[in-house]
N, C-alpha and C positions, 0 to 999 in steps of 0.2 A: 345476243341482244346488243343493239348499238350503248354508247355510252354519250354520257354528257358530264364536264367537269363544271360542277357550278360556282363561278363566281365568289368572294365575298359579300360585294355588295347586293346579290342576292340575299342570302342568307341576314345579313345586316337589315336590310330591309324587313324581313319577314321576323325577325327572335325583337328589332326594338318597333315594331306596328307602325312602320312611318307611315301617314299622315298620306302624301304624294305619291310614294313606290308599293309600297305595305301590299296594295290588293294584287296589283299588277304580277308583282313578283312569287307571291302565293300560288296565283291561278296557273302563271307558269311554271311553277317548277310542279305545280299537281300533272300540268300536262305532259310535263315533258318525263313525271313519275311513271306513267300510266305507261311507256312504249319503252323506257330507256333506262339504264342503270345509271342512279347518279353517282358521280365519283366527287371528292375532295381529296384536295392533298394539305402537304405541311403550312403548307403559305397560307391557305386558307384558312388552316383552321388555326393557327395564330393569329390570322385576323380577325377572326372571328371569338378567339375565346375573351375577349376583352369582356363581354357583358356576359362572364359567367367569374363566379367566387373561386372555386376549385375544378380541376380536370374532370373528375368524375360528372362533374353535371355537365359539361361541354359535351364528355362523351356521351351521355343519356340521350341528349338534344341531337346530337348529330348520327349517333351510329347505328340507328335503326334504321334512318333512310341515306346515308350517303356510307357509301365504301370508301376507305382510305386507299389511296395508292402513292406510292413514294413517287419522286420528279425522277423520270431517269439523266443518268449523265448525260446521254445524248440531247435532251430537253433542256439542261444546265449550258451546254455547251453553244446551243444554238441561241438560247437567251442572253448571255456572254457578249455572243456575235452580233445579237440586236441592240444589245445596248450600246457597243462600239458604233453601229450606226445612227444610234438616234443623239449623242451625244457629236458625231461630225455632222449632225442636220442642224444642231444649234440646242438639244437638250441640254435644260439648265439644272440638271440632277449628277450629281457625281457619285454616285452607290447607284448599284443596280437596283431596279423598282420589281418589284411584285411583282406587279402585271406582267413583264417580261418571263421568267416564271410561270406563271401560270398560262399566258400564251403558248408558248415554247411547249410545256407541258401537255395542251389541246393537241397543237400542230404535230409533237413527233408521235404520239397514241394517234393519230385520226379523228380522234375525240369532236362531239359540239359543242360550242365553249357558250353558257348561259348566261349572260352580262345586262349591266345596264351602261356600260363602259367602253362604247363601241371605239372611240376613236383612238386610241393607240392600237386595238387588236385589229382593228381593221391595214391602216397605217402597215404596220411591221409583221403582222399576221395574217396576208391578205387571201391563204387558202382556208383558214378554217372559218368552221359555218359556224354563222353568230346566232342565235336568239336572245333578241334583244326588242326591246323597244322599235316602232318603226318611227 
């Protein structure tokens, strides 16, 4: 079964019912439920555990439909090396960003990476497949 690694700001979208994304993001990640294993990793789910009290309800909310998988080194490493380039294109970030991370993490699995967030993964992650927004 293919995978797909979802986003935050999916997830974000769907646990606070925004307004503008809320439906969008629902309907996709039902779709993309139905054919595909969803995955999360650590980055996510620190971004995500902000709108919960304690771990235990983050995990409720999350581990019935997304499987954890760790970043591997090789996904650490290659995010690393994207950050060095997007910081010589003129990024004004001096810590590595998430999104690098979680890109890095799509591209070295094969993964489809689920976003609303196209333009850095596209940019610096231009093999892996986005579902995104068109």
């Amino acid at each position: 079964m293919p995978s797909v690694l979802v986003d935050s700001n999916i997830l974000l979208d769907v646990f606070t019912k925004d307004d503008v994304w809320g439906r969008w993001s629902s309907e996709t990640l039902r779709i993309a439920a139905d054919q595909n294993r969803l995955v999360i990793n650590a980055v996510v789910f620190a971004e995500v555990s902000v709108n919960f009290d304690r771990i235990e309800e983050a995990d409720e909310a999350l581990l019935a439909v997304y499987e954890r998988e760790a970043i591997p080194f090789e996904a650490a490493f290659l995010a690393g090396k994207v950050f060095s380039t997007y910081r010589r294109r003129g990024g004004a970030r001096t810590s590595l960003l998430p999104d690098f991370l979680i890109g890095a993490h799509a591209a070295v699995k094969g993964y489809d990476l689920l976003t609303r967030d196209i333009t850095r993964y596209r940019s610096y992650f231009p093999r892996v497949r986005l579902i995104a927004p068109e």
